[in-house]
LUMSEGU-550751 format. One record per residue (C-alpha): x, z, y; residue number from 0. Coordinates in steps of 0.5 Angstrom, whole numbers. Each point is the difference from the previous one (the first is absolute). Layout:
BEGIN
  east    up north   i
     X     Z     Y NUM
...
//
This chain:
BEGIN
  east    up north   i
  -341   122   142   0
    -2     8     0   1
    -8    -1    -1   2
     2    -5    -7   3
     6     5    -2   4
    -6     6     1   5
    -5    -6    -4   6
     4     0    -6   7
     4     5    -5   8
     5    -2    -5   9
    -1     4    -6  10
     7     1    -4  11
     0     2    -7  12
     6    -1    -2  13
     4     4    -5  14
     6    -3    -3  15
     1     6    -5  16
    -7     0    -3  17
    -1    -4    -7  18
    -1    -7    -1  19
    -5    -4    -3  20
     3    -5    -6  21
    -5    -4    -3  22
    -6     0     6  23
     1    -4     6  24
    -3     0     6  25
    -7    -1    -4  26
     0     2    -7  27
     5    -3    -4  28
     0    -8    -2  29
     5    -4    -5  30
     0    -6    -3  31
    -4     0    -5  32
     5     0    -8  33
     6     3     4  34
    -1     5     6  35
    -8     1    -2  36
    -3     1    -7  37
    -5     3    -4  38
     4     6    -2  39
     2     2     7  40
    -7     1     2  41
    -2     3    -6  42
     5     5     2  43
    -4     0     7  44
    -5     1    -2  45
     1     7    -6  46
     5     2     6  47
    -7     0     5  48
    -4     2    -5  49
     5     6     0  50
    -1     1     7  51
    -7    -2     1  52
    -4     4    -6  53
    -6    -3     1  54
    -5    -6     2  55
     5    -6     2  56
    -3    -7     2  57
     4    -6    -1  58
    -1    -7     2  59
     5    -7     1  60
     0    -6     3  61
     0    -6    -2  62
     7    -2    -3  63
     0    -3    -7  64
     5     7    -3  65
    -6     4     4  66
    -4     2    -7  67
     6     2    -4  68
     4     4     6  69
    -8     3     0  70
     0     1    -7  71
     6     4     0  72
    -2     4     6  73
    -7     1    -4  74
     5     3    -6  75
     4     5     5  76
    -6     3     2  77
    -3     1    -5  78
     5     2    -4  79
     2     6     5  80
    -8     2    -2  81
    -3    -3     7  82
    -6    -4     0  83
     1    -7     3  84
    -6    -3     4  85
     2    -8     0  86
    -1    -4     6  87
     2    -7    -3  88
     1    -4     6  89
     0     1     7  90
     3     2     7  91
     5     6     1  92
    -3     2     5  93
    -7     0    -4  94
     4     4    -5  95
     1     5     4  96
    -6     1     3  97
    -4     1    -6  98
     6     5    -2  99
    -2     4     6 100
    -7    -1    -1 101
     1     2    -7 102
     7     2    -4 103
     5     4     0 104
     5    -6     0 105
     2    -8    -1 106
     4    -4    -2 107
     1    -7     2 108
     2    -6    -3 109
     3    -5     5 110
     6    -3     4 111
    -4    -2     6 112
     3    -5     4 113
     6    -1    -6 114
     1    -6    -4 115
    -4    -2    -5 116
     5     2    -6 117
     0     8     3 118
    -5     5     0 119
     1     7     0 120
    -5     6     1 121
    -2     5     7 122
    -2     7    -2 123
    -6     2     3 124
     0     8     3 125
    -7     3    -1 126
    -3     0     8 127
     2    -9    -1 128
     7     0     3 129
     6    -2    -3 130
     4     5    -3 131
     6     2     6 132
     7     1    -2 133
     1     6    -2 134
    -6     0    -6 135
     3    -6    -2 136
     6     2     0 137
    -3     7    -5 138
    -2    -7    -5 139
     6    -3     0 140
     2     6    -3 141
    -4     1    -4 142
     1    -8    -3 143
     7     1     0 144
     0     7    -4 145
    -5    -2    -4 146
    -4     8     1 147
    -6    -3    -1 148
    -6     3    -2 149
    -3    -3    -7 150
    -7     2    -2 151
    -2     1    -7 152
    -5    -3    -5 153
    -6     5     3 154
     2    -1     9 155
     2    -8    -1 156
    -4    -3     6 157
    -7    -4     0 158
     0    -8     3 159
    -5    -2     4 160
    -2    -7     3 161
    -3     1     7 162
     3    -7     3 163
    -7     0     4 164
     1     5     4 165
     3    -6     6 166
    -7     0     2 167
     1     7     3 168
     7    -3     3 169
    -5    -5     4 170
    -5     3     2 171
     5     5     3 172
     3    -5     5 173
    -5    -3     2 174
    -3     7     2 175
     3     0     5 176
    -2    -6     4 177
    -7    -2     3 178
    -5    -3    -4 179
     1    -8    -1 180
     5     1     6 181
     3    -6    -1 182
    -6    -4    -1 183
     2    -8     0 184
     7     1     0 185
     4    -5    -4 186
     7     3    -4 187
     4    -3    -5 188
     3     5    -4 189
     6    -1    -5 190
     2     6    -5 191
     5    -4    -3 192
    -4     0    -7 193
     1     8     0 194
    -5     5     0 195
    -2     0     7 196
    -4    -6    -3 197
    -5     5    -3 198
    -1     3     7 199
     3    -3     7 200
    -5    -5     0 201
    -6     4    -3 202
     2     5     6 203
    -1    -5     5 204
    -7    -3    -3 205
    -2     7     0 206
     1     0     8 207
    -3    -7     1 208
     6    -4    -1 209
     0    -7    -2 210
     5     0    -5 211
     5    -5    -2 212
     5     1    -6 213
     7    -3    -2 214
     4     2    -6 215
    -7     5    -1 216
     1     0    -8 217
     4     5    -4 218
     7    -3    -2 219
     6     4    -2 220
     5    -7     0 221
    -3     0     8 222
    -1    -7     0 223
    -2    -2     7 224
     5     4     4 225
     6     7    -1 226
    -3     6     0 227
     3     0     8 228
    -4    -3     4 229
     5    -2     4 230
    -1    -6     6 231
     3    -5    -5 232
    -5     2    -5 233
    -6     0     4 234
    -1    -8     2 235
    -6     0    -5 236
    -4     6     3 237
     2    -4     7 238
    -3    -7    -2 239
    -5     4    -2 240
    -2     3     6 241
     1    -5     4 242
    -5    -4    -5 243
    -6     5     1 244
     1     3     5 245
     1     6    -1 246
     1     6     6 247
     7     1    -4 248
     3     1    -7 249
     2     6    -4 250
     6     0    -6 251
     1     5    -4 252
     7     3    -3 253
     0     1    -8 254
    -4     7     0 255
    -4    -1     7 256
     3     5     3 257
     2    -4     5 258
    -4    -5     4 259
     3    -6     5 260
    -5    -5     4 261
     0    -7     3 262
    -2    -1     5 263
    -6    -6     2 264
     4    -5     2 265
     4     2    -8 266
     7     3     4 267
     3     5    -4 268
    -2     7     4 269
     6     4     0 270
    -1     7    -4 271
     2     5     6 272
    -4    -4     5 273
    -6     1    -5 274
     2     8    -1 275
     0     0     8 276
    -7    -3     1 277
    -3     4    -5 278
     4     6     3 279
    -2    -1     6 280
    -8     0    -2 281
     2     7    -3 282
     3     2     7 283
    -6    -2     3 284
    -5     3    -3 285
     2     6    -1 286
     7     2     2 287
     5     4    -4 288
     7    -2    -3 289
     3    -5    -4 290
     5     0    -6 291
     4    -5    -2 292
     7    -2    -3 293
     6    -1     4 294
     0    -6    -2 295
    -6    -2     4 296
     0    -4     6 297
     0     4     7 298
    -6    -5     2 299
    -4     7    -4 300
     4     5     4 301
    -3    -5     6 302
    -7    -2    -2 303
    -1     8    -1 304
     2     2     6 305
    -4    -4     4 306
    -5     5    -2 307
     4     7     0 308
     1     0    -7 309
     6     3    -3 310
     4    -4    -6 311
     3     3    -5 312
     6    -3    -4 313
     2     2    -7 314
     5    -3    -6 315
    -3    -6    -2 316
    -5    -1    -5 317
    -7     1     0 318
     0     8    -4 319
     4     2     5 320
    -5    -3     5 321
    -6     3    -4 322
     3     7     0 323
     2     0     7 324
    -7    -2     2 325
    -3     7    -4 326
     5     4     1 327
    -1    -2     8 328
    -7     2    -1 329
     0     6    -4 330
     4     3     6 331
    -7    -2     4 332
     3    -6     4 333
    -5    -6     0 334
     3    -7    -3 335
    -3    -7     0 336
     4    -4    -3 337
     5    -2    -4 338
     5    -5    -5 339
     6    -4     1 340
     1    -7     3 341
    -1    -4    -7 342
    -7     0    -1 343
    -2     7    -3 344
    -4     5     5 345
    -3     6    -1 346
    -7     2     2 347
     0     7     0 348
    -7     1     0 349
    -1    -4    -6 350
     6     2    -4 351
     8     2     0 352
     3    -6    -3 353
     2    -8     3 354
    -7    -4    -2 355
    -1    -8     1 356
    -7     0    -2 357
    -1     5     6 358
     4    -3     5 359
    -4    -7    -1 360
    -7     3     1 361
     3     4     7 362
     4    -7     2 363
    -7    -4    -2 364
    -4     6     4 365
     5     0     6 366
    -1    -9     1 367
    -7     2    -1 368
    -1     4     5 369
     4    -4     5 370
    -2    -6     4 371
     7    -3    -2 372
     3    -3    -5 373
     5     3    -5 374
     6    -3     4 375
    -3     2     7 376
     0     7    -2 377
     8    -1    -2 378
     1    -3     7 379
    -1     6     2 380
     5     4    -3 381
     7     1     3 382
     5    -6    -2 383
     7     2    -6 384
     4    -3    -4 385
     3     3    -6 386
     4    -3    -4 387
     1     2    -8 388
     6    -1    -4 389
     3     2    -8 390
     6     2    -1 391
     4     0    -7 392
     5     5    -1 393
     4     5    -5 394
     1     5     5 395
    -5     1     5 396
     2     6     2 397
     8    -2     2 398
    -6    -5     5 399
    -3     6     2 400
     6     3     2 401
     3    -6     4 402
    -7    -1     4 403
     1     8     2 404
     7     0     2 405
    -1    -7     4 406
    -7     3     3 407
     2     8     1 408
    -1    -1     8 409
    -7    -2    -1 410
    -8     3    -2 411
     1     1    -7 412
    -6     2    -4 413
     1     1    -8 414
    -7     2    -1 415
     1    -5    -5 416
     6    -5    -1 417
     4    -1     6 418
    -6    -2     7 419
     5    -1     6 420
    -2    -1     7 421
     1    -3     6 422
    -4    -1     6 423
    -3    -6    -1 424
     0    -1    -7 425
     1     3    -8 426
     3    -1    -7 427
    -2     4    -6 428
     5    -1    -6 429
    -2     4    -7 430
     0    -2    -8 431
    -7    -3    -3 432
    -4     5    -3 433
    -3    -5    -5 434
     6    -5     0 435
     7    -1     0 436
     3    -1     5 437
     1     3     7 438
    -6    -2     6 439
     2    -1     8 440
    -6     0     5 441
     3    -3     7 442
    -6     0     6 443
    -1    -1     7 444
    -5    -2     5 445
     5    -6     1 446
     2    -4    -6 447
     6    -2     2 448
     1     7     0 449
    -2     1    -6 450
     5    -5    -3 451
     5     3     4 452
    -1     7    -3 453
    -1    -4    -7 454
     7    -3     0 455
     5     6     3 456
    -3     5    -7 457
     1    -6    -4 458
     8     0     3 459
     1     7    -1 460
    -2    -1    -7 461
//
């Protein structure tokens, strides 16, 4: 018990006096489309950016069917408060942001991710590629909310540029960072879920030797063969479609492609902590240093890392904080290797700051490649947890928050972000969604009795 508290350190960056964001999330801010998100609010993003930015902004969008309305008004916004605009058209977010990096002063994104069809939102980019961290955003919002915007005349308006072709340096990027043809025979079904990792995910995994099969491979905004979520329910075709070829293992795609989630040969669902913790283990291996991830994340990290000396080190959730955490880390001369959050979304520090699926499928097909194994083999060889994951809907979150403290004030509390208690054998995390309405309860354990346990006694305190 000593040797795993001295492997991990919990970072606490909590403070509740400080300001809150009101209109951004966790990542960025969404809404249904005509009601909490329209072309007006994101032109007021966009002039309230500009304002902050003064300099050369690109933007970029998924693939949903508002996307070039919201893009047209962050366009305005931007040009309106004399920045000149570089336009993206459509790709991934973590393309974006990339190219940002390479490139710009700043970003604009104009996606829901994950959300439904009839959301969108954006996510502001910062000039070195990462999301914009809380208290910049909260400096936005400020600027949104009293209208103190900079607005150039007719002389300083900003110019438009299309430079969409510029996804090929995304590519060639990613596929940089693994040997020639490293995957050479490789069969792998790749679902992008009719979003923009269909112009990349797979054209990355060719590159690198791959025989690439695609599903829900056009762009199409009404998302007709699934929901932007790969969720298990949503995957049966990526699984019949590995099975049918078969492939080495399958990768799906969330609705900007910042996140990645894989089948395995046999077409199983392959839970997203288990593939963070395979691909963690990879880093571990090769090149020891520390892991960051959210308090949400499963303890099979903290374990998998730990097997090879390597410290984790546990932030709020949501993948800025992950990001920032990484570089601030490594500003004060501490090696990292790893990073991500246990839904798919890692973050490779030596190709970028930011959650990366495209990214993530080229590592697990160099990782399977360079096996004598197969994907599931490889999984096997990962320690065994159940978590468990429920929502919770309520007018007051923070009337539960204060029953689960009083009722579990004798045991390890952590309020990193929301409320992590823990016993010996087991944790729970309750906090509010950052992107959705409503409040999220993780339960885990090695034993899934446990878990269940654990799940059904926070769910009787609220």
């Amino acid at each position: 018990m000593q040797q795993e508290n001295k492997q991990t350190e919990m970072m606490t960056m909590k403070n509740d006096n400080k300001p809150k964001k009101v209109l951004f999330g966790t990542n960025g801010v969404r809404g249904i489309i005509g009601e909490g998100m329209n072309p007006e609010l994101v032109m007021k993003i966009g002039l309230a950016l500009g304002s902050m930015i003064q300099g050369r902004v690109a933007i970029g969008r998924d693939t949903r069917t508002s996307g070039e309305a919201l893009a047209a008004a962050m366009r305005s916004g931007l040009l309106a408060s004399g920045c000149d605009v570089i336009d993206l058209g459509i790709l991934p977010t973590p393309a974006l942001q990339y190219l940002v990096r390479e490139h710009y002063d700043g970003g604009a994104m104009i996606t829901a991710s994950h959300n439904p069809p009839d959301y969108n939102g954006v996510k502001v980019i910062e000039g070195d590629g990462t999301e914009m961290d809380d208290t910049r955003t909260i400096a936005l919002e400020s600027l949104i909310f009293s209208e103190d915007i900079t607005m150039a005349d007719w002389k300083n308006v900003g110019k438009l540029t299309d430079e969409s072709d510029r996804i090929e340096e995304y590519i060639r990027a990613i596929i940089s960072h693994f040997p020639t043809d490293c995957c050479r025979n490789m069969i792998v079904v790749v679902d992008p879920g009719s979003g923009p990792a269909a112009a990349t995910t797979p054209e990355i995994l060719r590159r690198m030797g791959c025989t690439v099969h695609t599903i829900n491979g056009r762009f199409d905004g009404t998302f007709p063969g699934r929901l932007p979520e790969p969720s298990p329910e949503g995957l049966s075709l990526l699984s019949e479609t590995v099975i049918a070829t078969g492939a080495a293992f399958g990768v799906a795609h969330d609705g900007d492609a910042d996140r990645a989630v894989f089948v395995d040969e046999t077409g199983s669902f392959m839970n997203e902590n288990l593939t963070f913790a395979m691909l963690a283990r990879a880093a571990c291996a090769t090149h020891p240093g520390m892991v960051v991830t959210p308090v949400s994340t499963s303890d099979v990290i903290r374990e998998v890392a730990a097997g090879y000396g390597c410290p984790t080190i546990y932030t709020p959730v949501g993948s800025i904080s992950v990001a920032r955490t990484m570089l601030s880390l490594i500003q004060k001369g501490e090696t990292v290797v790893f990073g991500g959050e246990g839904n798919g979304g890692q973050i490779f520090p030596n190709h970028q700051f930011c959650r990366d699926g495209g990214m993530t499928a080229a590592a697990m097909a160099e990782l399977v490649a360079g096996s004598a194994q197969s994907i599931s083999s490889l999984a096997d060889e990962i320690p065994s947890y159940t978590m468990i994951k429920e929502k919770i809907y309520s007018d007051d979150p923070e009337g539960l928050f204060l029953k689960v403290r009083r009722a579990c004030q004798s045991l390890e509390i952590d309020e990193t972000d929301g409320i992590h208690i823990r016993w010996g054998d087991a944790w729970a995390l309750i906090r509010p969604s950052g992107t959705e309405p409503f409040i999220r309860l993780y339960a885990e354990s090695r034993d899934p009795k446990r878990a269940e346990e654990v799940k059904d006694y926070i769910l009787s305190l609220l």
